[in-house]
C-alpha positions in Angstrom: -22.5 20.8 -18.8 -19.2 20.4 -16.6 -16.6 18.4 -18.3 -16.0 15.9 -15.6 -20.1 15.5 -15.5 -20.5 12.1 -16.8 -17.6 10.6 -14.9 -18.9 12.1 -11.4 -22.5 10.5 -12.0 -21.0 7.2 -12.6 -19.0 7.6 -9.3 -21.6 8.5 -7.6 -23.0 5.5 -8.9 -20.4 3.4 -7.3 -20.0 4.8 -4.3 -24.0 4.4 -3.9 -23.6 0.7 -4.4 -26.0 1.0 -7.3 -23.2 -0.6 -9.9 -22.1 -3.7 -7.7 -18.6 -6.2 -8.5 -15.5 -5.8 -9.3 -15.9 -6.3 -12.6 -19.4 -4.3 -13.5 -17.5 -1.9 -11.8 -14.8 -1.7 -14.7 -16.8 -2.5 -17.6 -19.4 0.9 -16.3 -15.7 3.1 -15.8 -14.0 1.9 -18.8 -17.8 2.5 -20.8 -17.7 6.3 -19.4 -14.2 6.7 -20.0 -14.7 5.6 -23.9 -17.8 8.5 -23.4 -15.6 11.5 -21.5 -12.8 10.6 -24.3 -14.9 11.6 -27.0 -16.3 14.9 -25.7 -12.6 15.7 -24.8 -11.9 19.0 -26.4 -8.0 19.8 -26.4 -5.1 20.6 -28.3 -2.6 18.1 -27.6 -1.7 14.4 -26.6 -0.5 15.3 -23.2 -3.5 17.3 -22.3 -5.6 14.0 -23.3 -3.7 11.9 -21.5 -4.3 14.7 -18.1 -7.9 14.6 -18.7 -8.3 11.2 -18.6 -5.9 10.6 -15.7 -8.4 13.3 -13.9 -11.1 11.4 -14.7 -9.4 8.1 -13.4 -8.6 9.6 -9.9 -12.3 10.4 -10.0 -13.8 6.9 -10.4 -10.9 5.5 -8.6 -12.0 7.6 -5.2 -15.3 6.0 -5.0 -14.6 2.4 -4.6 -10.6 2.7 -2.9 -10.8 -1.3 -2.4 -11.6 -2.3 -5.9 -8.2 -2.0 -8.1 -10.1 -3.6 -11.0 -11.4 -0.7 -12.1 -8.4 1.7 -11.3 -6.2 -1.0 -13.1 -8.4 -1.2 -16.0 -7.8 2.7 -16.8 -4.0 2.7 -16.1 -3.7 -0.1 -18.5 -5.3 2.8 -21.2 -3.2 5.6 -20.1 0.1 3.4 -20.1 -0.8 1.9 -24.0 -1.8 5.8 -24.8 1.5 6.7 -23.9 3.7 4.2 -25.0 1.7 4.7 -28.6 3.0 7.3 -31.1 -0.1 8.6 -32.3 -0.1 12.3 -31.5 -3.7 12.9 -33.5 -6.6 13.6 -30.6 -9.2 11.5 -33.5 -7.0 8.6 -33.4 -5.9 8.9 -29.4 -10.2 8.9 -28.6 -10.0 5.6 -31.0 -8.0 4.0 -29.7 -9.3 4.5 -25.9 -11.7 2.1 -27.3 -9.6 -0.4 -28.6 -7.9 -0.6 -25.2 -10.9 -1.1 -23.0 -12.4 -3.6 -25.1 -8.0 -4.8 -25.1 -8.6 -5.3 -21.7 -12.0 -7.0 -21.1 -10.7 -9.4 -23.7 -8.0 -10.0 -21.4 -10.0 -10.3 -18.4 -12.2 -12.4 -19.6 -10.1 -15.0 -21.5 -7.9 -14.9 -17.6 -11.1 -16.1 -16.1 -11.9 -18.6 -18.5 -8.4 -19.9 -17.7 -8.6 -19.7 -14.1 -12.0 -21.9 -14.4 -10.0 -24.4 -16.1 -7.6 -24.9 -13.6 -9.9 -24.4 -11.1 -12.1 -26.9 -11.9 -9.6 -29.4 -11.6 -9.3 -29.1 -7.8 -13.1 -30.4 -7.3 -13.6 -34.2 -6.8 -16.6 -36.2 -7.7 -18.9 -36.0 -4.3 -16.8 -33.7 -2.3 -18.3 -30.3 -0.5 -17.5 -27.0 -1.9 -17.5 -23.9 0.7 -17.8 -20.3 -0.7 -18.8 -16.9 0.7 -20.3 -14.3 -1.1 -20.6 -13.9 -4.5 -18.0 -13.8 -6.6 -18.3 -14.6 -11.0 -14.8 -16.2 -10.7 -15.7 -18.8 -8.3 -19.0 -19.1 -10.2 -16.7 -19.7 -13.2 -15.4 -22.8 -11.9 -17.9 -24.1 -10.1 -19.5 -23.7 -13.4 -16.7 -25.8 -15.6 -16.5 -28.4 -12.8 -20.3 -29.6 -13.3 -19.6 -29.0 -17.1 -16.6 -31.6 -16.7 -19.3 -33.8 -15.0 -18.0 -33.6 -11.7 -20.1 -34.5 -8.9 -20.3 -31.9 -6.0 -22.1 -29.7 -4.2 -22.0 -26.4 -2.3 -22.1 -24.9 1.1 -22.4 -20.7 0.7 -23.0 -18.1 3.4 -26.1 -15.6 2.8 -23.3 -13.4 3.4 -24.8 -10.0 5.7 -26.0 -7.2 5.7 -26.9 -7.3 1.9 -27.4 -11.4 1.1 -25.2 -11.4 -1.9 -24.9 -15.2 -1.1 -28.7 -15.7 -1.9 -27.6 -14.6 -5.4 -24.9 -17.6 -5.4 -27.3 -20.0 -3.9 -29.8 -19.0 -7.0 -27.3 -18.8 -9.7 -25.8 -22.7 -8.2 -29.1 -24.2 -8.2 -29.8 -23.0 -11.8 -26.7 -25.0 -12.9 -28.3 -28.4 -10.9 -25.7 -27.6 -8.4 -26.9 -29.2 -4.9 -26.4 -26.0 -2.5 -26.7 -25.5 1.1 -27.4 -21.8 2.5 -26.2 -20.9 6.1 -25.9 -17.7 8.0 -22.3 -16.5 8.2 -22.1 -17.4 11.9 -22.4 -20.7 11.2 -19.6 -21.1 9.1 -16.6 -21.9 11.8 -19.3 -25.4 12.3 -19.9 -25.8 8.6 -16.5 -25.8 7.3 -15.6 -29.1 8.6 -18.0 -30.9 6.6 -16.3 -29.4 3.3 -13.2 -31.0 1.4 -12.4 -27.5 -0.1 -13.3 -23.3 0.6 -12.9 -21.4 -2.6 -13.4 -17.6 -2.3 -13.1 -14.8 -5.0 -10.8 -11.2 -4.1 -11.3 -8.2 -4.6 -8.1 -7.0 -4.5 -4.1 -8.7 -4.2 -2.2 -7.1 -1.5 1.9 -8.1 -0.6 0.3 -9.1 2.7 -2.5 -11.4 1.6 -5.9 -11.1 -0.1 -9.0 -8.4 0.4 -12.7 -9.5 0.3 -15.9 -9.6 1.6 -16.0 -9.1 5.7 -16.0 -12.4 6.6 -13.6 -13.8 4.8 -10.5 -13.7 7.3 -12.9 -15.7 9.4 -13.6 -18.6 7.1 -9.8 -19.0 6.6 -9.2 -19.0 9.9 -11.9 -22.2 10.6 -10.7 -23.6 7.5 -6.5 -24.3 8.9 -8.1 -25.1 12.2 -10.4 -27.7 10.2 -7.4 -28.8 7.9 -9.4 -27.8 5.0 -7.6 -26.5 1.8 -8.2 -22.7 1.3 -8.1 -21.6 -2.5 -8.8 -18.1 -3.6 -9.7 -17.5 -7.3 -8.4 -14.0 -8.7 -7.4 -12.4 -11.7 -3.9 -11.4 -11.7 -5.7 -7.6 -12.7 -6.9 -7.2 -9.2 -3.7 -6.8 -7.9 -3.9 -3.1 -5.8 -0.5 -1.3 -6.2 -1.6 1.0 -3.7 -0.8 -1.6 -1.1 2.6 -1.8 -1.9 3.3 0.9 0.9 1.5 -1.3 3.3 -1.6 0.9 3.1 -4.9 -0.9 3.6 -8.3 0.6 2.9 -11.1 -1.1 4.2 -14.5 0.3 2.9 -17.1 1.2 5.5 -20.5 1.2 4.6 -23.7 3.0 5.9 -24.8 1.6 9.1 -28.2 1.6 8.0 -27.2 -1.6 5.7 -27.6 -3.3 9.5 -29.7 -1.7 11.6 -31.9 1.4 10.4 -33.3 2.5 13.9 -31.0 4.8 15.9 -30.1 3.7 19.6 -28.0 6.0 22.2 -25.2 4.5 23.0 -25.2 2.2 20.4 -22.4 2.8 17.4 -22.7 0.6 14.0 -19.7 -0.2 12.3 -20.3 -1.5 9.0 -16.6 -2.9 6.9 -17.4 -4.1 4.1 -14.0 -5.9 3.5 -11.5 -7.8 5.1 -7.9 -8.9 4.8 -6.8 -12.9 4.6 -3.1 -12.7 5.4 -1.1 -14.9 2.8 0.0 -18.3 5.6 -3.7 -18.8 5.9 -4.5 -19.6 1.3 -3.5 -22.7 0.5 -3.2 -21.1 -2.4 -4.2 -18.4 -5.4 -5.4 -19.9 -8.6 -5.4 -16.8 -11.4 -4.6 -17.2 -15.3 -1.2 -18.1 -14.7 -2.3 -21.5 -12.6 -2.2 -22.0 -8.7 0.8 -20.8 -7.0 2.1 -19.6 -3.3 0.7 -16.3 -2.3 4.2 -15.3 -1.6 5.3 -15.8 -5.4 2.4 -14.3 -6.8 3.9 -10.7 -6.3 7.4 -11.6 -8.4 4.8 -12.9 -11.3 2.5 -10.0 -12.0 5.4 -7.9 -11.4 6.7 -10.0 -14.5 3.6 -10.6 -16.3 2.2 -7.1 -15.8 4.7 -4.6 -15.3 2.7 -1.3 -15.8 -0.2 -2.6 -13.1 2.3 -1.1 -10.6 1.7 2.4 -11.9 0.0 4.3 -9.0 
């Protein structure tokens, strides 16, 4: 068996859209990693530490606009390096107590983000989202905990309908929830007090998520409704720092399977909100200017700007 063979299936994985979300996505890489680490058979700590930056270039190429998971394995190969330990038994350990380091970490900065989050709703206002996203969920989740009174207006969110997965999880919490098709969002919007979106990635220049989003924010300032986004500070993409944007395209057969001549399917998968269209970001360190938020995790996080 090839070294790299169990960190090529779970890219493939990825890529293939069979392991969906930002986070799944790091929990499956930081699960294989834990796996590749112990297999590793090499002589010293700098050889470890190549392997597994290898093996991080691999996952991170199949999903180049989810930082999540690329952060979650520089966070292992920065504490790896900045730790004495030479022994390979005690560097494969402790691979292990650094991914499960840094879920802890994720989720206690969602549990905080839900917090604050929560605070935004008021009793009978009208909640927009699009797409689904376990950090809005999160919030919406607290605020009905808090015994706030509110419901929900999502997108169904094309081609795949992750929003019917909202719409199911929101009406299993009692939430009252209103479905519409993406196109109808510009005439929705004004009936909401509030949008809040998820991210799946922090740029300099705004926030990345699902196609559509750029749209909703753009409805939302002509409709003088507040736009929050609701983001771990992890999912900040350092790649962007040199202004370089990747925006995923996805098969075309996600929108129409039968081939026409003449007729070319485009099929993004994300978009980018510029930064003077959010209201603002709420993320574990509370709800702050996009335009501030770089000069925090730079702070807060100094080794997420490791490439």
């Amino acid at each position: 068996m090839k070294q790299f063979d169990i960190i090529e299936r779970t890219a493939s994985k990825i890529k293939e859209l069979k392991i969906q979300g930002a986070e799944n996505i790091a929990k499956s890489a930081l699960q294989r990693i834990q796996e590749f680490s112990e297999k590793l058979e090499v002589n010293d700590k700098y050889e470890f530490i190549n392997k597994i930056e290898e093996a991080k270039k691999i996952l991170a190429e199949s999903r180049p606009t989810e930082p999540l998971m690329l952060n979650s394995l520089n966070f292992i190969i920065t504490m790896l390096e900045k730790n004495p330990v030479n022994e390979i038994k005690e560097l494969k350990h402790l691979v292990s107590l650094y991914s499960n380091e840094f879920l802890h970490n994720l989720e206690s900065a969602k549990n905080k983000i839900a917090e604050v989050g929560s605070t935004l709703i008021k009793d009978e206002e009208i909640v927009f989202t699009h797409c689904h996203s376990s950090t809005v969920m999160g919030i919406l989740k607290k605020a009905k905990e808090n015994g706030k009174r509110f419901s929900v207006i999502c997108t169904e969110t094309r081609p795949l309908f992750q929003g019917r997965k909202t719409a199911k999880e929101l009406s299993a919490l009692g939430i009252p929830t209103t479905m519409i098709v993406d196109a109808a969002s510009s005439y929705m919007i004004e009936k909401a007090n509030i949008v809040i979106v998820g991210a799946d990635a922090i740029t300099p220049k705004g926030i990345i998520n699902k196609v559509g989003t750029s749209l909703i924010a753009l409805a939302a300032k002509k409709a003088w409704v507040p736009f929050y986004v609701a983001c771990e500070l992890y999912k900040f993409d350092p790649r962007s720092l040199d202004e370089t944007y990747i925006i995923e395209e996805r098969d075309r057969n996600e929108i129409w399977k039968t081939k026409r001549k003449m007729i070319e399917i485009r099929n993004p998968a994300f978009d980018l909100t510029e930064n003077e269209y959010i209201t603002g970001i709420i993320s574990e360190e509370g709800i702050q200017h996009p335009q501030v938020l770089i000069h925090i995790i730079q702070s807060k996080y100094p080794w997420l700007f490791r490439r």
